[in-house]
C-alpha atoms as a printed R data frame, in Angstrom:
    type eleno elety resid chain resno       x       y       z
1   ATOM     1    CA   UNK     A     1   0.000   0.000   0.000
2   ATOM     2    CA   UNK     A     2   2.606   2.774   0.948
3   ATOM     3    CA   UNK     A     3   0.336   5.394   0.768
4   ATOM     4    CA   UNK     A     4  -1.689   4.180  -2.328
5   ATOM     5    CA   UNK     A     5  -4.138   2.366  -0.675
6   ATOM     6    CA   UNK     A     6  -6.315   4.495   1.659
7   ATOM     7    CA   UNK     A     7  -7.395   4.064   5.444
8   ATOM     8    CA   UNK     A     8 -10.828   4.051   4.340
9   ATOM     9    CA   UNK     A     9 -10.474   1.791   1.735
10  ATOM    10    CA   UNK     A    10  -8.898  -1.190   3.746
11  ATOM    11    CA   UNK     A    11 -12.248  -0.012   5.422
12  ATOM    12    CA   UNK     A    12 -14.751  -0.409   3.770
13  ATOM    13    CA   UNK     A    13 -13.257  -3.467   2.835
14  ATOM    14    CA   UNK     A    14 -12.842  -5.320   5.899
15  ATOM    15    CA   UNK     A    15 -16.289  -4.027   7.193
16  ATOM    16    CA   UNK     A    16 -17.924  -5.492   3.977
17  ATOM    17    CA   UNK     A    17 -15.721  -8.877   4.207
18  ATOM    18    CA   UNK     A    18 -16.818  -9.128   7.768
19  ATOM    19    CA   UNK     A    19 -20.219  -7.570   7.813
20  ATOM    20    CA   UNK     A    20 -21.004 -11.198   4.797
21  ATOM    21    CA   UNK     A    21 -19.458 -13.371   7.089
22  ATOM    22    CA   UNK     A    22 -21.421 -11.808  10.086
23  ATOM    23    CA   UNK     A    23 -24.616 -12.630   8.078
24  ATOM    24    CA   UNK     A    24 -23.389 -15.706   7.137
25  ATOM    25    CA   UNK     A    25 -23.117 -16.711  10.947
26  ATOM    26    CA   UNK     A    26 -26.365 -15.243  11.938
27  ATOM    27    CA   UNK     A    27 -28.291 -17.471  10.383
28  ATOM    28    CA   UNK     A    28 -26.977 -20.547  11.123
29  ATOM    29    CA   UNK     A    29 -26.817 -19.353  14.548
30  ATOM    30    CA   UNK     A    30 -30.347 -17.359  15.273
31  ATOM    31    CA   UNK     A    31 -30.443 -15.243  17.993
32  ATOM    32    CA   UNK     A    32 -26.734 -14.830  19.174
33  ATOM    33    CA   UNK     A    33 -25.999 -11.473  17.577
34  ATOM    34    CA   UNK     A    34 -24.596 -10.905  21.133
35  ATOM    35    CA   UNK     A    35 -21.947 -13.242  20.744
36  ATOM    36    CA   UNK     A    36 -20.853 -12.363  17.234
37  ATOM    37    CA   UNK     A    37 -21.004  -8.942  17.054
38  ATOM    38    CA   UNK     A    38 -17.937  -9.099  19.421
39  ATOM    39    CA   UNK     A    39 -16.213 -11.307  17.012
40  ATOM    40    CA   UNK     A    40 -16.676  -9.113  13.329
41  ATOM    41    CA   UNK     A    41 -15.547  -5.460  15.392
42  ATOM    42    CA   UNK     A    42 -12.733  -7.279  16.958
43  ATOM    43    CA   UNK     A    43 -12.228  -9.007  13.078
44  ATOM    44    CA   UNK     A    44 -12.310  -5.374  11.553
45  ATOM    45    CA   UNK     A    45 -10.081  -3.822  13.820
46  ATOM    46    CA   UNK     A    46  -7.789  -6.267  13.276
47  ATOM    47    CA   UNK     A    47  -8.285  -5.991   9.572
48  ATOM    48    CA   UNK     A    48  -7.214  -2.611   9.796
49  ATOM    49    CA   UNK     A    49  -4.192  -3.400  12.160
50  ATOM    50    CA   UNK     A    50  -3.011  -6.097   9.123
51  ATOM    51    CA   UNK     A    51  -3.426  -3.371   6.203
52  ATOM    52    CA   UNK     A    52  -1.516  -0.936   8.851
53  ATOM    53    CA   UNK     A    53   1.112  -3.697   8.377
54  ATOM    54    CA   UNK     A    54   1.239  -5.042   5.164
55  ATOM    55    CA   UNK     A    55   1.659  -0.678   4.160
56  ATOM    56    CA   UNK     A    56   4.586  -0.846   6.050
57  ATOM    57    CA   UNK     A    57   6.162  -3.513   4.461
58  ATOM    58    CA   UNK     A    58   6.138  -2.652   1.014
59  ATOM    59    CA   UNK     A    59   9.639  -0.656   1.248
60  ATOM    60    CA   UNK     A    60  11.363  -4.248   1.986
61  ATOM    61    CA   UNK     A    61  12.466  -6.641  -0.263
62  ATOM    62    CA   UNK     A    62  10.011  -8.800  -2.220
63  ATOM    63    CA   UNK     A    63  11.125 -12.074  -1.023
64  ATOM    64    CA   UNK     A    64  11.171 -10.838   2.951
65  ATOM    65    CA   UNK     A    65   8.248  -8.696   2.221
66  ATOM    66    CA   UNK     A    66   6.310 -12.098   1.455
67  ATOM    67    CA   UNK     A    67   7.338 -13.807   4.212
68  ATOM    68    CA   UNK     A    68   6.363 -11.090   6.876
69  ATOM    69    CA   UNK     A    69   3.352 -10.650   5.325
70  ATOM    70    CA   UNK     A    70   2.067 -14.603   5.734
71  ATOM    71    CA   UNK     A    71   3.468 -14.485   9.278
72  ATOM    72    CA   UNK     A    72   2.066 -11.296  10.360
73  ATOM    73    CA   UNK     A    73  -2.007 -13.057   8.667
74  ATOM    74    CA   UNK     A    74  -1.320 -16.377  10.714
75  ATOM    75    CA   UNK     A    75  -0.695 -14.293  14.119
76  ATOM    76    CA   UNK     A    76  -3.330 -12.162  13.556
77  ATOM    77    CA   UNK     A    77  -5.575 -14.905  12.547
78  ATOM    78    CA   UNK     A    78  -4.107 -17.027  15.575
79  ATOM    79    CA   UNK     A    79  -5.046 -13.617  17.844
80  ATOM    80    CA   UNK     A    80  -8.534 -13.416  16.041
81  ATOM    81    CA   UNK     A    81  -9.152 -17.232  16.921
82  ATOM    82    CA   UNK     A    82  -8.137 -17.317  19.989
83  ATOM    83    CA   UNK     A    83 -10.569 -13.809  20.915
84  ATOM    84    CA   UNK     A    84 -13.507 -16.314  19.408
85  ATOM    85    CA   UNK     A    85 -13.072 -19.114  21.534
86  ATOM    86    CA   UNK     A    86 -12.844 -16.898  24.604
87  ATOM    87    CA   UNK     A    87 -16.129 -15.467  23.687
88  ATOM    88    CA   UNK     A    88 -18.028 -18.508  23.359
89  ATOM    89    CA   UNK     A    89 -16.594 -20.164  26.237
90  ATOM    90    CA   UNK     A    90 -17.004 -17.416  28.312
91  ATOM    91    CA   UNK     A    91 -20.115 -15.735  27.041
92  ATOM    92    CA   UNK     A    92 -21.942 -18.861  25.082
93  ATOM    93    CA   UNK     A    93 -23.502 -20.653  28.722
94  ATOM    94    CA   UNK     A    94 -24.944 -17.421  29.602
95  ATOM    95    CA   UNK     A    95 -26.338 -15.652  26.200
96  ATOM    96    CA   UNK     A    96 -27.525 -19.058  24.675
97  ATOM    97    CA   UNK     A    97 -28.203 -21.835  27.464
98  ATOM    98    CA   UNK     A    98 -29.177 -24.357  24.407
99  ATOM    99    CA   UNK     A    99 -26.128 -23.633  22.408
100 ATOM   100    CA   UNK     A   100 -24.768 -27.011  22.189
101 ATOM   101    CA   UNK     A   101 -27.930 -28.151  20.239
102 ATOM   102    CA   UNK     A   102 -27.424 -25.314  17.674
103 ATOM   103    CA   UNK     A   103 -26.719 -26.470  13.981
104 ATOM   104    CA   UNK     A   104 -22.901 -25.206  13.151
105 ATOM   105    CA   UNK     A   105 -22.354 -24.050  16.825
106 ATOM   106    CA   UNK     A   106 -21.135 -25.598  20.200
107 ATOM   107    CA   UNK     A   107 -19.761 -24.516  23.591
108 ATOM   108    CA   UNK     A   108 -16.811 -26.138  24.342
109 ATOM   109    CA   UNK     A   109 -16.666 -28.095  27.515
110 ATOM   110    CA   UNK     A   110 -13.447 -29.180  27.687
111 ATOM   111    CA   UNK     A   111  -9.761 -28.117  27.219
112 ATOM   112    CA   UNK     A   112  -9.697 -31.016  24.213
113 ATOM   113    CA   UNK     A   113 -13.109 -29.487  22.954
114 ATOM   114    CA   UNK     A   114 -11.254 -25.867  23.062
115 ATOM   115    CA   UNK     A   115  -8.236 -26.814  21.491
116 ATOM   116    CA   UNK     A   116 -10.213 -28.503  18.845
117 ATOM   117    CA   UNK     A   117 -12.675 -25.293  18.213
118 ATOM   118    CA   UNK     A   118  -9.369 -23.155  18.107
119 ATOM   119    CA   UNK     A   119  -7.736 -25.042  15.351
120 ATOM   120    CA   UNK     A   120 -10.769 -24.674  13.650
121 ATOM   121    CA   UNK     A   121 -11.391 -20.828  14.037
122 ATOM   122    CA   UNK     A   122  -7.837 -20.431  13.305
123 ATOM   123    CA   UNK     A   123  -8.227 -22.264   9.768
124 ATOM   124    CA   UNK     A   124 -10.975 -20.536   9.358
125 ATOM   125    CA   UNK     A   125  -9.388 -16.886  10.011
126 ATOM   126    CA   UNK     A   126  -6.342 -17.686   8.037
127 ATOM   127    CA   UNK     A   127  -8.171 -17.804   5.129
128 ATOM   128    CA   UNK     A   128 -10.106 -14.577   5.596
129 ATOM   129    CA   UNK     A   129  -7.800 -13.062   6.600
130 ATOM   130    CA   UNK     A   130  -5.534 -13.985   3.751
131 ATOM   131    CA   UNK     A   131  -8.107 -13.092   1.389
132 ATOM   132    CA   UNK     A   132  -8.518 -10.220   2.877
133 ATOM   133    CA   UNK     A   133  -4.393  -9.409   2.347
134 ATOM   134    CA   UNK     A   134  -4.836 -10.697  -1.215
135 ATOM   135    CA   UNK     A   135  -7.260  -8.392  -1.902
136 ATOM   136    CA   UNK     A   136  -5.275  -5.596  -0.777
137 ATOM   137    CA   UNK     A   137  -2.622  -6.287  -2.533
138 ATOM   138    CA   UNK     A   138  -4.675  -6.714  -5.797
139 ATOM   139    CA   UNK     A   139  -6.322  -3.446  -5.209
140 ATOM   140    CA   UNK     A   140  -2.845  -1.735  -4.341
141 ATOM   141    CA   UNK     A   141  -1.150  -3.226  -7.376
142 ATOM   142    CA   UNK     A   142  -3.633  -1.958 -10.094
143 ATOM   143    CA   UNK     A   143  -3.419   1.362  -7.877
144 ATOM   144    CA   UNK     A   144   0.088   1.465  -8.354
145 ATOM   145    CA   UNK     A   145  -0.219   0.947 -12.135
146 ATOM   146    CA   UNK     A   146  -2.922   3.278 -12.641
147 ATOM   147    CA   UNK     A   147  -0.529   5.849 -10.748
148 ATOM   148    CA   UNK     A   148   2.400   5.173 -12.559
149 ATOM   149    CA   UNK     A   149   0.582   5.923 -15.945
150 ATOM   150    CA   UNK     A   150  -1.083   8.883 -14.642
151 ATOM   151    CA   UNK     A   151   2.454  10.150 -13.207
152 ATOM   152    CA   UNK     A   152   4.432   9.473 -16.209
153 ATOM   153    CA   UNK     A   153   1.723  11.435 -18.075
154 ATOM   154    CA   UNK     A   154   1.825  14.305 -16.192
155 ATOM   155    CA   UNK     A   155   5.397  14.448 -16.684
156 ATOM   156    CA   UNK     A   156   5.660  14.315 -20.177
157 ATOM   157    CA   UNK     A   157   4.194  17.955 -20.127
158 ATOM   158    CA   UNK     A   158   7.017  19.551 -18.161
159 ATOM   159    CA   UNK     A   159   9.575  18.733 -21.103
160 ATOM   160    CA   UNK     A   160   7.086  19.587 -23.855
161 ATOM   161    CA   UNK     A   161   5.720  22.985 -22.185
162 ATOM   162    CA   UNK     A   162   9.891  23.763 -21.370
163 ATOM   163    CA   UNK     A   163  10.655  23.276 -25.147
164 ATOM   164    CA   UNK     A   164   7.662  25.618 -25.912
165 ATOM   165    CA   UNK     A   165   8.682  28.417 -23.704
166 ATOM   166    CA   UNK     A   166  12.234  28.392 -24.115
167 ATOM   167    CA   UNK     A   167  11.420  28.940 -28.046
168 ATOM   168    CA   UNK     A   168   9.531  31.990 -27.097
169 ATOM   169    CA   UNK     A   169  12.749  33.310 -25.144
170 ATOM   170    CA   UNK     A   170  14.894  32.758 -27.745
171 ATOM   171    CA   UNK     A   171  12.312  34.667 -30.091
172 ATOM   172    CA   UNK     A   172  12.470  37.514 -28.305
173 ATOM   173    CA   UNK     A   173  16.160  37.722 -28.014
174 ATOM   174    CA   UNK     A   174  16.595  37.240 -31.389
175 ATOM   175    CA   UNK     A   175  14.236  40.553 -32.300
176 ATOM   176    CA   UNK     A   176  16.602  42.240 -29.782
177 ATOM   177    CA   UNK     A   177  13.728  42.642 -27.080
178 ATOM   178    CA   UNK     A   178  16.128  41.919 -23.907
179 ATOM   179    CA   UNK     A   179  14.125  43.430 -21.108
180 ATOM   180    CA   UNK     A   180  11.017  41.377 -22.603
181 ATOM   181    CA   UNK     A   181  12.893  37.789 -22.271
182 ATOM   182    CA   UNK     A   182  14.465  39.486 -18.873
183 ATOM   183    CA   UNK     A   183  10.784  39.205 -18.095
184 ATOM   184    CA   UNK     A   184   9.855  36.534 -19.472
185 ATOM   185    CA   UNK     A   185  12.129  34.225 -17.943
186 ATOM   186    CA   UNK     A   186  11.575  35.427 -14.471
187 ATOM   187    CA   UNK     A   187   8.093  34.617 -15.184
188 ATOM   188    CA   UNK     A   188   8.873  31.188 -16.322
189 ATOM   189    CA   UNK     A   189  11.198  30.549 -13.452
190 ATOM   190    CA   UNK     A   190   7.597  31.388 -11.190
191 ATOM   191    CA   UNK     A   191   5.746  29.504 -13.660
192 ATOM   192    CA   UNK     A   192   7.951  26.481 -13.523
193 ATOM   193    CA   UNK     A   193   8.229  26.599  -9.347
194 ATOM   194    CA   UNK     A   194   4.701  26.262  -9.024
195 ATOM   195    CA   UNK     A   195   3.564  23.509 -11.427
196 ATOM   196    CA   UNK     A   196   6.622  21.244 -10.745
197 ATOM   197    CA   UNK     A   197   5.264  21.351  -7.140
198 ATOM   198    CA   UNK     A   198   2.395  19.826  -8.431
199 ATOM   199    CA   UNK     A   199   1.092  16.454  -6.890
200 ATOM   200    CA   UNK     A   200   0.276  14.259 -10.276
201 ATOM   201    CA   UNK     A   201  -2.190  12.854  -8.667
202 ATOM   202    CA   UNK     A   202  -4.332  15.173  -6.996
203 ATOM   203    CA   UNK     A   203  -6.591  16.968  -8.909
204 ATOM   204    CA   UNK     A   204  -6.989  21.209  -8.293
205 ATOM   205    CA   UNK     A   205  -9.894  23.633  -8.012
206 ATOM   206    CA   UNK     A   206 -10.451  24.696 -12.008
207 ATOM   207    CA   UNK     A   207  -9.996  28.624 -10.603
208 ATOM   208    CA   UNK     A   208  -5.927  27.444  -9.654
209 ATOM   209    CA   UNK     A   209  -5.891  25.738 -12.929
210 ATOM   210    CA   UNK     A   210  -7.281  28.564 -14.894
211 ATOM   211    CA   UNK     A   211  -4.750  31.062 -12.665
212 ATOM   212    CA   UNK     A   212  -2.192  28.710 -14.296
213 ATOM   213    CA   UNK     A   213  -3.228  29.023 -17.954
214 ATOM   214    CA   UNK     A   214  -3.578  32.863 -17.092
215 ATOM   215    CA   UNK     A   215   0.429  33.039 -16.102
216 ATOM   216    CA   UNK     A   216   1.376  31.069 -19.066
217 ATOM   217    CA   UNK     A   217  -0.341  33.123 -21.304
218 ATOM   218    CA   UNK     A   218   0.613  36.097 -19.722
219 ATOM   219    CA   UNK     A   219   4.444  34.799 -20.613
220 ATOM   220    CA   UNK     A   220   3.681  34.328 -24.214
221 ATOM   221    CA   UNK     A   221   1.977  37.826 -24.822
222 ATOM   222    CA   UNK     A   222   5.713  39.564 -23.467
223 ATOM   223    CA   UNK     A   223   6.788  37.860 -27.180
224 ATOM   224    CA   UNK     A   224   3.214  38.560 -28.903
225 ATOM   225    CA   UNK     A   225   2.297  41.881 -27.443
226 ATOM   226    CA   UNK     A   226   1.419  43.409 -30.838
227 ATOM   227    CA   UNK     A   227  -1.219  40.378 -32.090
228 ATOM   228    CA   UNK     A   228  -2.028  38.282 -28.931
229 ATOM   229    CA   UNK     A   229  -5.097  38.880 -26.557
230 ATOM   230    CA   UNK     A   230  -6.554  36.463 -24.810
231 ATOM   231    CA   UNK     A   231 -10.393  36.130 -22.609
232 ATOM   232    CA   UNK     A   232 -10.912  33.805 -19.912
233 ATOM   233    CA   UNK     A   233 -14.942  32.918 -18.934
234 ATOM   234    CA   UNK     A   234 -14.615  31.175 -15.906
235 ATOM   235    CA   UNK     A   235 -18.356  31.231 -14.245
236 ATOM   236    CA   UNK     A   236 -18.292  31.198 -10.099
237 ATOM   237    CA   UNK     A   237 -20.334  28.294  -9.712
238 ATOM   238    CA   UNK     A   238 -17.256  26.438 -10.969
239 ATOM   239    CA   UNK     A   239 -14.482  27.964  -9.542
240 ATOM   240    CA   UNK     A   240 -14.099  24.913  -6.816
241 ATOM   241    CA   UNK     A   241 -14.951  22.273  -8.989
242 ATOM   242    CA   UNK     A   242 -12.086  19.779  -9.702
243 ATOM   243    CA   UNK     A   243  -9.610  19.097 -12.796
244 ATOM   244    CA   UNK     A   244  -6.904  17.042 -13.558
245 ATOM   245    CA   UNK     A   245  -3.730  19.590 -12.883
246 ATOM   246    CA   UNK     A   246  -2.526  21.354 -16.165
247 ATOM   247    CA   UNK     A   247  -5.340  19.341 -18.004
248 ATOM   248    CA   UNK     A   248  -5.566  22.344 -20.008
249 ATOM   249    CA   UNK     A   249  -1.802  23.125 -21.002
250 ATOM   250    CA   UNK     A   250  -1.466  21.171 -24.386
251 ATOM   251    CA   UNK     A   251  -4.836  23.091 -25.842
252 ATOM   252    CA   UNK     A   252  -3.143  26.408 -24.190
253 ATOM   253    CA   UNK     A   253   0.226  25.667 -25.936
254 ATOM   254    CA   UNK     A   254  -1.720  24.680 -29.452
255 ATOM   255    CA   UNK     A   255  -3.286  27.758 -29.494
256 ATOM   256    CA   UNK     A   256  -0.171  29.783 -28.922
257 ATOM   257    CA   UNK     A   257   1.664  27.731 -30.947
258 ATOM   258    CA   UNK     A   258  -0.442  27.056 -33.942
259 ATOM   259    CA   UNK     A   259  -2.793  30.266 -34.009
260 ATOM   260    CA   UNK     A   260  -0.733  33.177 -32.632
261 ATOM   261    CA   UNK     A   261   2.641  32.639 -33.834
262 ATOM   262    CA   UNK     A   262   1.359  30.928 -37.038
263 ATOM   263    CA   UNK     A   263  -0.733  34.381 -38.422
264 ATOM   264    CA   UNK     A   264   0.177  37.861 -39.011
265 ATOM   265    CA   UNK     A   265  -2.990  39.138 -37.604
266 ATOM   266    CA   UNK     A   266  -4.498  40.019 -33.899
267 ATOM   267    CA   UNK     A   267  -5.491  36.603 -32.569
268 ATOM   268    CA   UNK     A   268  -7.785  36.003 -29.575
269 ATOM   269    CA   UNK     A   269  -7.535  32.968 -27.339
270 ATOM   270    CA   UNK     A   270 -10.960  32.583 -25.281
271 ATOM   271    CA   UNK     A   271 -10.781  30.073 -22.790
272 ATOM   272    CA   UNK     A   272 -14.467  28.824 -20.808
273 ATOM   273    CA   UNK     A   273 -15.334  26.840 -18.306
274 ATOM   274    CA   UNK     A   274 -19.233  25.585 -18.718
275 ATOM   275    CA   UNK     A   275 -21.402  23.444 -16.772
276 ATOM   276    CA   UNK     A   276 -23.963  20.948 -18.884
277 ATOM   277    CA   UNK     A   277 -25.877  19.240 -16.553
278 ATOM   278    CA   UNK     A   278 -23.871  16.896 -14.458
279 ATOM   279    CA   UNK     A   279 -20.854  17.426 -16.834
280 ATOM   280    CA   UNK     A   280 -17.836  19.908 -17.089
281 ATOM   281    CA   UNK     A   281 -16.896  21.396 -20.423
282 ATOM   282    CA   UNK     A   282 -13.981  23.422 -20.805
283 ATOM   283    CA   UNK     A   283 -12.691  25.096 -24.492
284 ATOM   284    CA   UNK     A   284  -9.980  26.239 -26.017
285 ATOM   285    CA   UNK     A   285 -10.579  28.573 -28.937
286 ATOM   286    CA   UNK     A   286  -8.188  31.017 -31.334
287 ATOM   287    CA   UNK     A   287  -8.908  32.918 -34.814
288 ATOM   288    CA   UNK     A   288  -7.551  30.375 -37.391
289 ATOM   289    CA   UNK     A   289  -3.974  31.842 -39.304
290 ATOM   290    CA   UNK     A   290  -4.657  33.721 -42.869
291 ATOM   291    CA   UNK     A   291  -5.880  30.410 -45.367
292 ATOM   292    CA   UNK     A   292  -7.221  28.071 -42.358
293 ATOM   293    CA   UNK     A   293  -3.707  26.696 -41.326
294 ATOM   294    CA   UNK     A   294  -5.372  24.769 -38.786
295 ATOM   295    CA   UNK     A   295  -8.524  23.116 -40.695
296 ATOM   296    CA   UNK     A   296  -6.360  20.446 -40.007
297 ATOM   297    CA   UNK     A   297  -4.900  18.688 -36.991
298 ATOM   298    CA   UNK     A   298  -1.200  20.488 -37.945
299 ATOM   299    CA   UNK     A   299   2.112  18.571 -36.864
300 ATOM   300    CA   UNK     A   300   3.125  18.723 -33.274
301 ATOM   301    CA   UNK     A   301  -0.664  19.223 -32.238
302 ATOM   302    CA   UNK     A   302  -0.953  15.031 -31.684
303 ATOM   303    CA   UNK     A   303   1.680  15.048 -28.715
304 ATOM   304    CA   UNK     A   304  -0.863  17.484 -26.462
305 ATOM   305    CA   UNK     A   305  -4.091  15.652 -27.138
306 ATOM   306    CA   UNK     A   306  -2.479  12.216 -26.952
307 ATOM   307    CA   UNK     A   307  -1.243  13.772 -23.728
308 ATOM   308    CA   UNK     A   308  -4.934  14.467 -22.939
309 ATOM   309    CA   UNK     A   309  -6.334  11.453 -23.723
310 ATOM   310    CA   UNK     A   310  -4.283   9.339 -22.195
311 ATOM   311    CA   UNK     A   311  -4.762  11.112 -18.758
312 ATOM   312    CA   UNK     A   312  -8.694  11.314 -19.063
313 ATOM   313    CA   UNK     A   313  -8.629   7.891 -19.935
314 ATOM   314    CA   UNK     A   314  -7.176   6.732 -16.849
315 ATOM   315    CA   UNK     A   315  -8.945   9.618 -14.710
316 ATOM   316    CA   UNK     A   316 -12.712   8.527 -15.516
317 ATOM   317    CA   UNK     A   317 -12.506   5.593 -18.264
318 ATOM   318    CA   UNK     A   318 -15.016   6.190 -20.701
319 ATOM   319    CA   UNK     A   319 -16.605   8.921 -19.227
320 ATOM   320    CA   UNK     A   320 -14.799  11.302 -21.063
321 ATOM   321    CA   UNK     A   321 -14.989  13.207 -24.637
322 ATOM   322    CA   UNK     A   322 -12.834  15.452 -26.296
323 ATOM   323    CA   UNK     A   323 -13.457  17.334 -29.812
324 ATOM   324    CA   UNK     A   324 -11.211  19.860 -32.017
325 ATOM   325    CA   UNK     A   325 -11.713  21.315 -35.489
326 ATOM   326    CA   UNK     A   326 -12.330  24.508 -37.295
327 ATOM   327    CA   UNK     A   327 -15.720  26.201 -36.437
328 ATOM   328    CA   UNK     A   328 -18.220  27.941 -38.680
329 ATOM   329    CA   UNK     A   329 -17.314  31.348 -37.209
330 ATOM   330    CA   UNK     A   330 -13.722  31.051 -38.739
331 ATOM   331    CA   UNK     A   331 -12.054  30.127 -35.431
332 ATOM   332    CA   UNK     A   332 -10.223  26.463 -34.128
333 ATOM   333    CA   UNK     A   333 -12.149  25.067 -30.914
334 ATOM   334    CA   UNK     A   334 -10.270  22.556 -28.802
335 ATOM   335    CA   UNK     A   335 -13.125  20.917 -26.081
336 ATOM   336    CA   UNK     A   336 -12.621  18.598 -23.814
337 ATOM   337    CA   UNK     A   337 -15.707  17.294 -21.461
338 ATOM   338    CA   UNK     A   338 -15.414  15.230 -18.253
339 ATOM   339    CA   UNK     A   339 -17.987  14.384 -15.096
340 ATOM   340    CA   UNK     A   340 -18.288  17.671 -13.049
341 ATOM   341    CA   UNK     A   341 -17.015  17.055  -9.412
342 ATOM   342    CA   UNK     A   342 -17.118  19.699  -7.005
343 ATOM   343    CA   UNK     A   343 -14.403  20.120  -3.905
């Protein structure tokens, strides 16, 4: 687990594991409620001792990893078995006089009869419990590869945006505009701090994302000052609601890179944030360069939306859509549409 797996997953987990087995129980043994419910919160606690555990042990080898893990399910099974027969010794002659005539249940009488009834609950444990570590470590695995994708995703922006921006520097040096790039790279230098201190994984409110775009773009008009404006609709209903960090960079970077420095003319960027029903849908739009440069998908434009797709992909599966093309008002639009979650 090592921080993948959450406390409230191993959770809900263990309390749905034990709540089955609970119900399970209860009807073969009608009426003692009071002697099991004991049994599945001392189970779940336990449960949540093991994942406590098994997190801890990821940072070791493989090989010793494995082995502490089976030894620390057959001790807490052992502990879990042994709390069971104490309760029905202890408790069974007093909450269910008639218990050794119950179907699937009996009171042990005898040291022998305990014994016996231990081995039992501890066979019995071992494998729930070790189901209950296998499923962990199922869960934790595909966790782990769903993170590493998501991570290495994320990445693959920082080199890609770099490239970008340091093209933009060396534009402006090369027109001679030295204050400009003195500016501009002191607003990169910000620009990179903050988004390289970005958790992959967590997603942001879509007014910090948006106050991202806003510095970017504010970088790129020091080299386009004379043809680049740019609008951002961001409504306040949204401002909290939750994106995938720098989920909008690649369209930010197209438009830049294919609309403004491609044309001779003003160009507007308009970025906005809309809500459709239970769905987010945020676009990307520029004026398309003199002939329609961009009525098709020009090179470089496939590493950004591959970029994109990939991540939504493994954010929300198929719940996802994104769309780009020329529009009948003479501009590019670049949309991309995901479930709307609020923080």
């Amino acid at each position: 687990m090592a921080g993948i797996i959450h406390g409230r997953e191993a959770l809900v987990l263990a309390v749905t594991l034990w709540t089955a087995l609970f119900i399970n129980d209860f009807l073969l043994l009608s009426g003692g409620a009071l002697i099991l419910a004991p049994g599945w919160l001392s189970s779940v606690l336990l449960a949540l001792l093991l994942a406590q555990i098994l997190q801890r042990l990821h940072g070791l080898p493989r090989e010793r990893a494995l082995g502490l893990g089976v030894l620390t399910v057959l001790v807490v099974a052992a502990g879990q078995a042994a709390f069971d027969v104490t309760a029905i010794v202890a408790l069974g002659p007093h909450l269910l006089p008639g218990g050794l005539g119950v179907p699937g249940f009996a009171i042990a009488a005898t040291f022998d009869e305990a014994i016996l009834q231990f081995r039992m609950s501890l066979l019995w444990n071992v494998a729930t419990f070790g189901f209950y570590a296998a499923a962990l470590s199922l869960l934790n695995a595909e966790r782990r590869k769903l993170d590493a994708e998501m991570r290495a995703l994320r990445y693959e922006l920082n080199p890609h945006f770099l490239f970008n921006t340091l093209n933009s520097v060396a534009g402006l040096i090369e027109e001679g505009s030295a204050g400009r790039a003195d500016r501009m790279v002191l607003s990169l230098s910000r620009f990179l701090q903050t988004t390289l201190s970005l958790d992959p994984l967590h997603d942001v409110p879509l007014a910090e994302e948006i106050a991202l775009q806003r510095d970017y773009l504010e970088i790129e008009r020091e080299r386009f000052a004379d043809r680049m404006r740019f609008d951002i609709r961001l409504p306040d209903e949204l401002a909290t609601a939750l994106v995938p960090n720098l989920i909008l960079q690649p369209l930010i970077e197209n438009a830049v890179k294919h609309g403004v420095a491609a044309s001779r003319k003003p160009v507007t960027i308009v970025l906005e944030a809309r809500r459709e029903g239970d769905r987010m849908v945020l676009t990307v739009e520029n004026d398309l360069p003199e002939g329609g440069g961009m009525s098709r998908k020009p090179p470089g434009m496939g590493v950004g939306l591959r970029n994109i797709t990939d991540r939504l992909q493994a954010r929300f599966a198929n719940r996802w859509r994104l769309s780009s093309g020329p529009t009948a008002e003479g501009r590019y639009r670049a949309a991309i549409e995901f479930p709307l979650r609020q923080a």
